[in-house]
N, C-alpha and C positions, 0 to 999 in steps of 0.2 A: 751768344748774346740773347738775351729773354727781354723781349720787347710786351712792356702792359697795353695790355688794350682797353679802351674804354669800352663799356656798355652802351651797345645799339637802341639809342631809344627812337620813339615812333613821336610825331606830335599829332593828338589827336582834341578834337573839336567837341566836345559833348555839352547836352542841358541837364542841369541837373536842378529840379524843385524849380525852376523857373530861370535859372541863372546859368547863363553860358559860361563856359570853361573853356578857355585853349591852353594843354599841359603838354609837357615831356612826359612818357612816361615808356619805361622799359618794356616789351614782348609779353614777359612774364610777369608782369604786377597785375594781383588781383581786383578785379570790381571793388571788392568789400574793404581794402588796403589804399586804392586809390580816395575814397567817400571817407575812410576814418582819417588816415595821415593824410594828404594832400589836401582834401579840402575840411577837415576836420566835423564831420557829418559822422558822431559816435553813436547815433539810433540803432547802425548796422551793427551787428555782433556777428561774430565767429563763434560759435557754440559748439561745435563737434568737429568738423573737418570734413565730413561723409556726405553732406547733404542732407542729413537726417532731419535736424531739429529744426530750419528754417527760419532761425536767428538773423539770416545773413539776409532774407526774401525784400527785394527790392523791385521796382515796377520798369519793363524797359520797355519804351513804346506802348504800355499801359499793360504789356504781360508779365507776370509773376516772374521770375529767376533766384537763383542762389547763386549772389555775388562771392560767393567763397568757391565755385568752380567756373565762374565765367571771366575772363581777361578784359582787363579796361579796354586794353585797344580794339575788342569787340564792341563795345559800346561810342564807337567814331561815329561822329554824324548823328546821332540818336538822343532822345530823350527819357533818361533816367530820373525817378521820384522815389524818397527814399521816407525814411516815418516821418521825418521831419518837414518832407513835404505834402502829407496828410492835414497839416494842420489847415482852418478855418478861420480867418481873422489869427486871434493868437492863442485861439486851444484849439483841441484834439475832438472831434466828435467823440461824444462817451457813448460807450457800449452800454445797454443792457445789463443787469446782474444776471438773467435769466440766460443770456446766450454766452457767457463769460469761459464758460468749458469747453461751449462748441467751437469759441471760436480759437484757443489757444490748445487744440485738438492736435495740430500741427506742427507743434513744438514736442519736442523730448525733454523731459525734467528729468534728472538721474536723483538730482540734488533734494528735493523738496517734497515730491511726489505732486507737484503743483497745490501744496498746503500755501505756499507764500505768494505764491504768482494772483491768487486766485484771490485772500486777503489785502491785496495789495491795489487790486483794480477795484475793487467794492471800495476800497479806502476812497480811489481817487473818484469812482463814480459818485460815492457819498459826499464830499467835499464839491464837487462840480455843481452839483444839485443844491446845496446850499449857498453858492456866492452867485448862483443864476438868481 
């Protein structure tokens, strides 16, 4: 007789961006899976898998990590900020044009060679600048 088992989940307590969470959530579901599906927080990206590109870099306890190798249920009890909790009122501090390289240093492009990423922030820096 083959008895199904259900998946062990953990219920864990987290802040995320200001806002308390108590979830289910299984052993094995990642940080960056928990913020996109569960609480629908899509700023995080999975870019590589490896930890390389930093797509996934989320703040826990105000320190840097890659949710795409760290497990939710490490983040019980703790305060997770994620891009979306970057914001100011309701934008985004704008970067600098001049520091726009340095700061996306951190990332790996395969895709673009950071031709688009780099037009893309001047765009939004440009636009910020004129509705201020």
């Amino acid at each position: 007789m083959i008895t199904e088992t259900k998946p062990t989940t953990h219920e864990i307590a987290v802040t995320v961006n200001g806002a308390e969470h108590s979830l289910e959530v299984e052993p094995r579901l990642l940080l960056v899976h928990l913020l996109r599906e569960k609480l629908g927080l899509t700023g995080t990206h999975v870019g590589c898998d490896t930890t390389s590109c930093g797509a996934c870099t989320v703040l826990v306890d105000g320190v840097p990590i890659k949710s795409c190798t760290h497990f939710a249920v490490q983040v019980d009890g703790r305060e997770v900020k994620t891009v979306e909790g970057l914001k100011q009122g309701a934008e985004l501090d704008p970067i600098p044009e001049e520091e726009i390289r340095w700061a996306i240093s951190g990332n790996i492009c395969r895709c673009t060679g950071y031709q688009n990423i780099v037009k893309a922030v001047q765009w939004a820096a440009k636009n910020m600048r004129e509705s201020a």
